[in-house]
Structure formats: structure tokens, C-alpha cells
C-alpha positions as CSV (number, residue, x, y, z in Angstrom):
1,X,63.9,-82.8,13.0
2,X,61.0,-80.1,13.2
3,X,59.8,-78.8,16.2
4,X,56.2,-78.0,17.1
5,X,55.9,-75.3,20.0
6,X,52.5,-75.1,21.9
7,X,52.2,-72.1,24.8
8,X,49.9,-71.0,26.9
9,X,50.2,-67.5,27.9
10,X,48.6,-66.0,31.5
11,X,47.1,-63.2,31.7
12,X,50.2,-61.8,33.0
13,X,51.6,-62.9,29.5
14,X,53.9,-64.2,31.5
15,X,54.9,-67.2,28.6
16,X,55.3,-64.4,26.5
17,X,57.6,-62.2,29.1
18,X,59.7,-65.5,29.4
19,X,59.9,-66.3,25.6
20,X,61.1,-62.6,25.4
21,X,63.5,-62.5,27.3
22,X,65.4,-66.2,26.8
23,X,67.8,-66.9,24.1
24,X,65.9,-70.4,22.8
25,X,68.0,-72.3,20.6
26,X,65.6,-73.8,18.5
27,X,66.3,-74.6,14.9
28,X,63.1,-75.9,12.4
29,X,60.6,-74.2,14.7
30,X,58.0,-74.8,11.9
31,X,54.8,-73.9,14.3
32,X,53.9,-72.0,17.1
33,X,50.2,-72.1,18.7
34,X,48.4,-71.4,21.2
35,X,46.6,-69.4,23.7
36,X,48.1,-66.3,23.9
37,X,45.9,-64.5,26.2
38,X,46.1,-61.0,24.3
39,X,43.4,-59.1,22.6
40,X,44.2,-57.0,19.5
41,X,42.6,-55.7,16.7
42,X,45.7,-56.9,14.5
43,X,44.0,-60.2,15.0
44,X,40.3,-59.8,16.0
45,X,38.4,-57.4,13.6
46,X,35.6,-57.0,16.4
47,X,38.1,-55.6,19.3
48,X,39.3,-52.2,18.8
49,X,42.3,-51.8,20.8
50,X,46.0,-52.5,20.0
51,X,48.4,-53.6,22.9
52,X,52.0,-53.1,23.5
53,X,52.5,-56.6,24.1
54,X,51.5,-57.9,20.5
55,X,54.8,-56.3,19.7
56,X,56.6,-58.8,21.8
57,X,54.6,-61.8,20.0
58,X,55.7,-60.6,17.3
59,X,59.3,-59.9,18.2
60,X,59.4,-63.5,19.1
61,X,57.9,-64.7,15.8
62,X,60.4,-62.9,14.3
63,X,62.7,-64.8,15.9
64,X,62.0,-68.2,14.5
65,X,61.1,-66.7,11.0
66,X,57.4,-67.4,11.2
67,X,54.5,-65.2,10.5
68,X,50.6,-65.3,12.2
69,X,48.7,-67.3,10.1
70,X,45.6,-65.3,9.8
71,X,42.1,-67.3,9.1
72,X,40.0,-65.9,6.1
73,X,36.8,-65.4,8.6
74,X,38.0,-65.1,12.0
75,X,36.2,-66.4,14.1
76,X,36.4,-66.1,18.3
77,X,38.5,-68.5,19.9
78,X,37.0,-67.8,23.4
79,X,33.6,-67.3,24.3
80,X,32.1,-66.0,27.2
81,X,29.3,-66.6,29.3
82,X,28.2,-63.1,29.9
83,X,26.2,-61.8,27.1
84,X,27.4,-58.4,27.6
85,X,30.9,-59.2,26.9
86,X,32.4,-59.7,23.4
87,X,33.6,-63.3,22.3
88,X,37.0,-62.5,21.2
89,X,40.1,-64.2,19.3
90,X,43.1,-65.6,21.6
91,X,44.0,-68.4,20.3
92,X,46.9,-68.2,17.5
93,X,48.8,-69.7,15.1
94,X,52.7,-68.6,13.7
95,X,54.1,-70.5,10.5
């Protein structure tokens, strides 16, 4: 059996916290999507910053063997209403 995870991530990141920080036996974790809440340039070409909690994504990834699936023109994943703020990528994909 294959296992399909879907999360949804506060702005706390507090799925991410609790991912971290539990020992998930899950075997054939084959994808993990969803709506991480974080914005990264290691993602999103058009936001400059890098944020500590990426690494924790990642660290969790790692976990289950599976790497960010990247798309070859990224588009954003959320947009906003204000036009003075940047549409950004949050929404992710591991395989």
C-alpha cells in the first residue's frame, strides 16, 4: 500500500513543528503536498528571502526519501488581493 500525505501548515508552521518533532511510521510515503505556509526563494524565484524553517521541510522530506518536485515555470500558488503585495508560491509538492 502507498500512502498519499496532504498538510496544511499555519502560519505558525505549526504542521510542520508537529511533523518535526514526531517519529511517523510511515512506509511508501510516495507524496507529500500541500500548503506549507512558508515563503522562500528556494522555491519562489520572485521572493528574496530564505527561512530557517525550510530546513525543517526539508529535514522531514528527508525523512521519507522524497525530494520537492520543482515546476519548470513557477508559477504563484497564492494570490493576493492587495496589488502592492507579491503573489508568491506556498503550495508544494515532495516525491
Amino acid at each position: 500500500m502507498y500512502w498519499l500525505m496532504n498538510v496544511y501548515s499555519n502560519l505558525s508552521h505549526t504542521a510542520i513543528k508537529y511533523l518535526k518533532d514526531m517519529e511517523l511510521n510511515l512506509r511508501n510515503l510516495l507524496i507529500v503536498i500541500g500548503d506549507f505556509n512558508i515563503h522562500d526563494s528556494l522555491w519562489d524565484p520572485s521572493f528574496n528571502y530564505y527561512f530557517s524553517i525550510s530546513d525543517d521541510l526539508f529535514a522531514i522530506a528527508d525523512l521519507f526519501d522524497l525530494s520537492l518536485s520543482f515546476f519548470p515555470d513557477p508559477v504563484p500558488t497564492r494570490y493576493l488581493d492587495n496589488p502592492n503585495d507579491s503573489n508568491s508560491v506556498i503550495d508544494l509538492m515532495f516525491l
